[in-house]
C-alpha positions as CSV (number, residue, x, y, z in Angstrom):
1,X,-36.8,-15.0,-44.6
2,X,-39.1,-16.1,-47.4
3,X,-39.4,-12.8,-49.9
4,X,-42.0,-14.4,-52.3
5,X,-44.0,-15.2,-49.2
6,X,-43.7,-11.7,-48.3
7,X,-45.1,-10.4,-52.0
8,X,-47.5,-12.8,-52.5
9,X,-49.2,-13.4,-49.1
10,X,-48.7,-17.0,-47.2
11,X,-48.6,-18.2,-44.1
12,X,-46.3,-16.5,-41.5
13,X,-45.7,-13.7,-43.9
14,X,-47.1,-11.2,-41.3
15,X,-45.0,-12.9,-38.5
16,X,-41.9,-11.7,-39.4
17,X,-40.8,-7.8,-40.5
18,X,-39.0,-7.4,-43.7
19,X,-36.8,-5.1,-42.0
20,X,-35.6,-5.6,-38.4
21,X,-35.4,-3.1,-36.0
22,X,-32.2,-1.4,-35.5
23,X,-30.8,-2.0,-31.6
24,X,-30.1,1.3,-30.4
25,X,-26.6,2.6,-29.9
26,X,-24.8,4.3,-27.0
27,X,-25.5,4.4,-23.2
28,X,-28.7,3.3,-22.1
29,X,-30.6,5.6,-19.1
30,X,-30.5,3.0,-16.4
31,X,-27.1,1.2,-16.8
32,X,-23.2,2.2,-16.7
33,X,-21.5,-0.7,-18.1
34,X,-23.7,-0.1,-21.6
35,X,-20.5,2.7,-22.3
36,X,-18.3,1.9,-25.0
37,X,-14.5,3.5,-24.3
38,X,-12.5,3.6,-27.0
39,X,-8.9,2.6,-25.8
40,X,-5.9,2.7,-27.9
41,X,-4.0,-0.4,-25.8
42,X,-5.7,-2.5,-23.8
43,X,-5.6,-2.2,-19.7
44,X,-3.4,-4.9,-18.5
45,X,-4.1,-4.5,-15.4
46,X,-5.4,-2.3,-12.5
47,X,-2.9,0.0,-11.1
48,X,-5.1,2.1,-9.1
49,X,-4.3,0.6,-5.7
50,X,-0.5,-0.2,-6.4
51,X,0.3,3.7,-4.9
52,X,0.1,3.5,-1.6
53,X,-1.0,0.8,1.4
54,X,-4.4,1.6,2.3
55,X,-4.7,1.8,6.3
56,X,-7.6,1.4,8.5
57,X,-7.8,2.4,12.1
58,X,-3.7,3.0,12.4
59,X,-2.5,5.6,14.0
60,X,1.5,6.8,14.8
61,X,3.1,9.7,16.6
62,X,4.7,12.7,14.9
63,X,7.5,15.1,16.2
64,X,7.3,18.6,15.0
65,X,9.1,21.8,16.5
66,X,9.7,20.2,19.9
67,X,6.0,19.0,20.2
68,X,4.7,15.5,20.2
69,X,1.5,14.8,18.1
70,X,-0.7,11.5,17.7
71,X,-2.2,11.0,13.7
72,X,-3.6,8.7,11.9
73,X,-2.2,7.0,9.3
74,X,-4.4,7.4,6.3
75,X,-2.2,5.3,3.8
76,X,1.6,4.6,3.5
77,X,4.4,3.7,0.5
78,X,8.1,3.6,0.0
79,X,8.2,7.4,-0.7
80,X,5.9,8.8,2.0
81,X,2.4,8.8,4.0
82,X,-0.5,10.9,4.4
83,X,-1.6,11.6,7.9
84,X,-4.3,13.2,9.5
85,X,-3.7,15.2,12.1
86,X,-4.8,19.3,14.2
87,X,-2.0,21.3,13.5
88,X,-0.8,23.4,11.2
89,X,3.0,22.5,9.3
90,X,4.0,24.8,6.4
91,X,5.5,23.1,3.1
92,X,8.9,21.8,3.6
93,X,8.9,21.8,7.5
94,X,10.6,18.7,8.9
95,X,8.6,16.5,10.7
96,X,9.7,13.3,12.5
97,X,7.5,10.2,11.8
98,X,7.3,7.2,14.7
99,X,5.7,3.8,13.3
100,X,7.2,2.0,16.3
101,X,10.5,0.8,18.2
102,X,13.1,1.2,15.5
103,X,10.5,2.9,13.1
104,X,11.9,6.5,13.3
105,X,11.8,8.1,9.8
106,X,12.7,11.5,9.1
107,X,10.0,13.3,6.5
108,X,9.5,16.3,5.1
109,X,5.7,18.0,4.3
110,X,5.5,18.2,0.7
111,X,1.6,19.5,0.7
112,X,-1.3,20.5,2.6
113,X,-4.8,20.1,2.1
114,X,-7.7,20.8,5.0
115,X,-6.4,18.6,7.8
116,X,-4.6,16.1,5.4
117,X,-0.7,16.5,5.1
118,X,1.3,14.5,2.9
119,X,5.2,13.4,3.7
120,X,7.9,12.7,1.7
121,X,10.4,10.2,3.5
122,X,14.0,11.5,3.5
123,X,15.9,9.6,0.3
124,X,19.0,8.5,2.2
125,X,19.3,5.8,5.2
126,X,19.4,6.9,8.8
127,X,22.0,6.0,10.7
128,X,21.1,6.3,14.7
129,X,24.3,6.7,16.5
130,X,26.7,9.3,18.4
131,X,27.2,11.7,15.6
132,X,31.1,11.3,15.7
133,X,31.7,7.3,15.6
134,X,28.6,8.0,12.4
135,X,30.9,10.7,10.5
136,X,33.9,8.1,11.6
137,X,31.9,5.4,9.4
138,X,30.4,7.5,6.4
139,X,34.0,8.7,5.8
140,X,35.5,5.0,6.0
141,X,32.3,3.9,3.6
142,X,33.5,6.7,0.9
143,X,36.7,5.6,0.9
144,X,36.0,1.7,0.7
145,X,33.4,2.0,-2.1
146,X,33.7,5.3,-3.9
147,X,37.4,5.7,-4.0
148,X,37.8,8.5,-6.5
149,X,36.2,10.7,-3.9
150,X,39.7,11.7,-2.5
151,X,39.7,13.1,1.4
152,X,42.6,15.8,2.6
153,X,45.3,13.6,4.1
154,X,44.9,13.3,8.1
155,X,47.1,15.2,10.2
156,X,49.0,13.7,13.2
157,X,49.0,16.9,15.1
158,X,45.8,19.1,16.1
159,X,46.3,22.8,17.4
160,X,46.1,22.7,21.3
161,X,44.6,26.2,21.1
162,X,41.3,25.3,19.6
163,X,39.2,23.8,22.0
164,X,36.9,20.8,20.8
165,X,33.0,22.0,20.2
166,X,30.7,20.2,23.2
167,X,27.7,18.5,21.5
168,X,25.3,16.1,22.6
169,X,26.2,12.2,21.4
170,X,22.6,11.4,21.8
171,X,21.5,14.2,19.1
172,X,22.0,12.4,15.4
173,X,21.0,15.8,14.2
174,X,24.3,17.5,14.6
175,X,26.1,14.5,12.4
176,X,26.6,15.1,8.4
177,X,23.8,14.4,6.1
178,X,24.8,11.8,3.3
179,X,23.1,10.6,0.4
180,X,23.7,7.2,0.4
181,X,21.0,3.9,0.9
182,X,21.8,0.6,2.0
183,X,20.0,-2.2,1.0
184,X,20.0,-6.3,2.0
185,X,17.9,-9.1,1.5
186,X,15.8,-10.5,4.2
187,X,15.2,-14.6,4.6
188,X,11.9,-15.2,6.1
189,X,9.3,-17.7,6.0
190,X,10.8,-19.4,3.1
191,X,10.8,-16.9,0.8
192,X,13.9,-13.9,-0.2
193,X,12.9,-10.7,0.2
194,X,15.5,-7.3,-1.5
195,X,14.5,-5.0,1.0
196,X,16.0,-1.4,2.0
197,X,17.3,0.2,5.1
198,X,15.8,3.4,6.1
199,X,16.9,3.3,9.2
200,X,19.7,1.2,11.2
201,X,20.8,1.8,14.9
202,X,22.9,-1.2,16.7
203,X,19.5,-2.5,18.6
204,X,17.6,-2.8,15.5
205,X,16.3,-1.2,11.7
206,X,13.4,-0.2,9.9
207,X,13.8,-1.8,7.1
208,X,10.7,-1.3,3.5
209,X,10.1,-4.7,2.0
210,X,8.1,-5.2,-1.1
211,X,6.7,-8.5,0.4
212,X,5.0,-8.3,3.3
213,X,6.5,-9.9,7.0
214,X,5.0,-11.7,9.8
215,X,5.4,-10.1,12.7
216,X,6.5,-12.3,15.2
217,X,9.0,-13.5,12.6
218,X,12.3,-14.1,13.0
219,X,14.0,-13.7,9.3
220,X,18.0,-13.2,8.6
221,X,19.0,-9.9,7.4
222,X,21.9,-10.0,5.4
223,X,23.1,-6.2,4.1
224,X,26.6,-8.0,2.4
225,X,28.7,-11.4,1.9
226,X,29.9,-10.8,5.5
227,X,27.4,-9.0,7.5
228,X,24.2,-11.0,8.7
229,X,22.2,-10.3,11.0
230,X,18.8,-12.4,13.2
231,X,16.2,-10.4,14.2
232,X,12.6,-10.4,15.2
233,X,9.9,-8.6,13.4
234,X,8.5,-6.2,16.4
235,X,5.9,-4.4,14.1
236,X,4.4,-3.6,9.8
237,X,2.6,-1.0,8.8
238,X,2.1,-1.1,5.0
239,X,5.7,-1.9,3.6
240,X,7.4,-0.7,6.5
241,X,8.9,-3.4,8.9
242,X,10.8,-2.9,12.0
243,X,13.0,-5.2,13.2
244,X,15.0,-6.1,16.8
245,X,17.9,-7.5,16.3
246,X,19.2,-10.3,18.3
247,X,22.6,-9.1,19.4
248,X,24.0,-5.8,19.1
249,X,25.0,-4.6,16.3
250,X,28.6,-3.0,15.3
251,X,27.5,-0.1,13.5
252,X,31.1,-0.2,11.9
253,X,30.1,-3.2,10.2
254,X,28.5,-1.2,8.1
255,X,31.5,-0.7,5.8
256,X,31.1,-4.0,4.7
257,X,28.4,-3.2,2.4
258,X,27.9,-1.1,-0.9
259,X,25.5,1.5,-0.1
260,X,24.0,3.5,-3.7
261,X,24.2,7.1,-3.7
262,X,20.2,9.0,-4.2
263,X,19.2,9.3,-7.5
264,X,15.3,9.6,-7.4
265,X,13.7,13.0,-7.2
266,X,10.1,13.7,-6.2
267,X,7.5,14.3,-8.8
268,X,4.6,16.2,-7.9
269,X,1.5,15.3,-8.6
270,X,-0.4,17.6,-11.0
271,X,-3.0,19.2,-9.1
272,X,0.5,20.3,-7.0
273,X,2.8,21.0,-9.0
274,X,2.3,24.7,-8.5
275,X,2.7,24.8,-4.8
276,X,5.7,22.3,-5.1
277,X,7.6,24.9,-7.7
278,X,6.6,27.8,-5.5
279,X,8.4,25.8,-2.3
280,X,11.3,24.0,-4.2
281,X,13.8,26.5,-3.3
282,X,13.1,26.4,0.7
283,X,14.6,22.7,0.6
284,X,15.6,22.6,4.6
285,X,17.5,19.4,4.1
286,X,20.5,20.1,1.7
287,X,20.7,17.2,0.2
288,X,24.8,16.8,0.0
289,X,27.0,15.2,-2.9
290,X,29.4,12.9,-2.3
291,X,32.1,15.8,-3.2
292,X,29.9,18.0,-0.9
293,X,30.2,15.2,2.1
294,X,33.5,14.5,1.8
295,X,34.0,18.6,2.7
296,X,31.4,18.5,5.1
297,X,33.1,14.8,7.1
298,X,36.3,17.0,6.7
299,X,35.4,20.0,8.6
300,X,33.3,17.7,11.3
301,X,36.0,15.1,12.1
302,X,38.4,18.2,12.8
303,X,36.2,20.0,15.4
């Protein structure tokens, strides 16, 4: 800018303002992105669809007290889903979910809201099997991998006067609950996948993979140095996978492997954490120790 044009007259003096016009500041009245948010650290990325597996249009079946419900699946993670469904569960009740052949996962309702209900998946892995040859297993897996858990020496003689209690093979319910989770890797499609077992019977798993798998697939599951098994991916919903195996599987085999003992705990959200404090004593599933399963394999393998 020419001042002594400015002063003393010339030509394009009027053209051009001595002082600009300052551009406004803050958000203007017909746009969004004109806001300024301060941040102390810079977002390094979006995180606000890494919680759960969005669904569309899936749907699964639920058992709860006896009765059989069809829901729909309104997303899905690791550590639970929320389902849509008419009726009316109260906080803690146990409700069975089925994603598909093999898929059965035992969850519990950790909140309520209209007809939204979320579940928390049980921590530890379900083994499907006649609750003896299961408590037979769990106490052989103890011994193999957590030695300094120390069981009562087994008797050679049982008293002829107590009469064995009748129970139903085909109801896992009545076998011990443990706190332990297996985990593998799965081979599939050229890629290695960690993956962990929430649920293993001697036909097939559910297994949660990070990665997603085909279905139609047929990876190798491989749960320790000696224990591999081929199977075919029946089904995926989310990270959930459920798997057939190829021949049957020796549910004894499952020694073999290191299983970890539950550590996580759930966190409730905020706007919950109220409701979640007020419930947290009415745990139904008694989560046991490894001292507390040893005493509880004790007293099963003797009845």
């Amino acid at each position: 800018m020419n001042i002594r044009a400015k002063i003393y007259g010339g030509a394009g003096a009027a053209e051009e303002p001595i002082l600009k016009a300052k551009k406004p500041k803050g958000a203007k009245a017909d746009t969004l992105h004109s806001v300024n948010v301060q941040r102390d650290v810079q977002r390094a990325r979006n995180s606000r669809g890494e919680d759960r597996y969005r669904l569309t249009d899936e749907f699964a079946r639920i058992s709860h007290n006896g009765i059989d419900l069809d829901v729909e699946l309104i997303n899905l993670s690791g550590g639970g889903a929320m389902i849509a469904a008419a009726f009316e569960p109260l906080i803690w009740d146990r409700v069975d979910l089925h994603l598909g052949s093999h898929g059965t996962v035992e969850c519990a309702v950790r909140w309520i809201r209209d007809d939204r209900v979320g579940l928390e998946f049980a921590h530890e892995t379900r083994l499907d099997g006649p609750s003896d040859q299961m408590a037979i297993v769990l106490r052989h897996v103890i011994e193999r991998t957590f030695p300094h858990i120390q069981f009562a020496p087994k008797k050679a003689e049982t008293r002829q006067s107590e009469a064995p209690e009748q129970r139903d093979p085909n109801d896992h319910r009545n076998g011990p609950r443990h706190p332990l989770i297996w985990t593998g890797v799965l081979y599939h499609d050229y890629q290695t996948t960690k993956i962990r077992v929430r649920n293993i019977s001697t036909t097939g798993a559910m297994i949660e993979s990070a990665t997603p798998v085909r279905v139609g697939a047929q990876p190798l599951l491989e749960l320790s140095d000696t224990v591999s098994l081929s199977a075919t991916v029946e089904w995926a919903v989310g990270d959930q996978v459920g798997v057939r195996f190829h021949e049957p599987f020796d549910m004894n085999m499952l020694v073999e492997g290191k299983p970890s003992v539950v550590q996580d705990k759930w966190a409730p959200p905020p706007y919950l954490d109220l409701a979640a404090k007020a419930n947290s004593e009415a745990d139904h599933w008694q989560r046991l120790t490894l001292v507390e399963l040893r005493e509880e394999l004790e007293g099963f393998l003797k009845r």
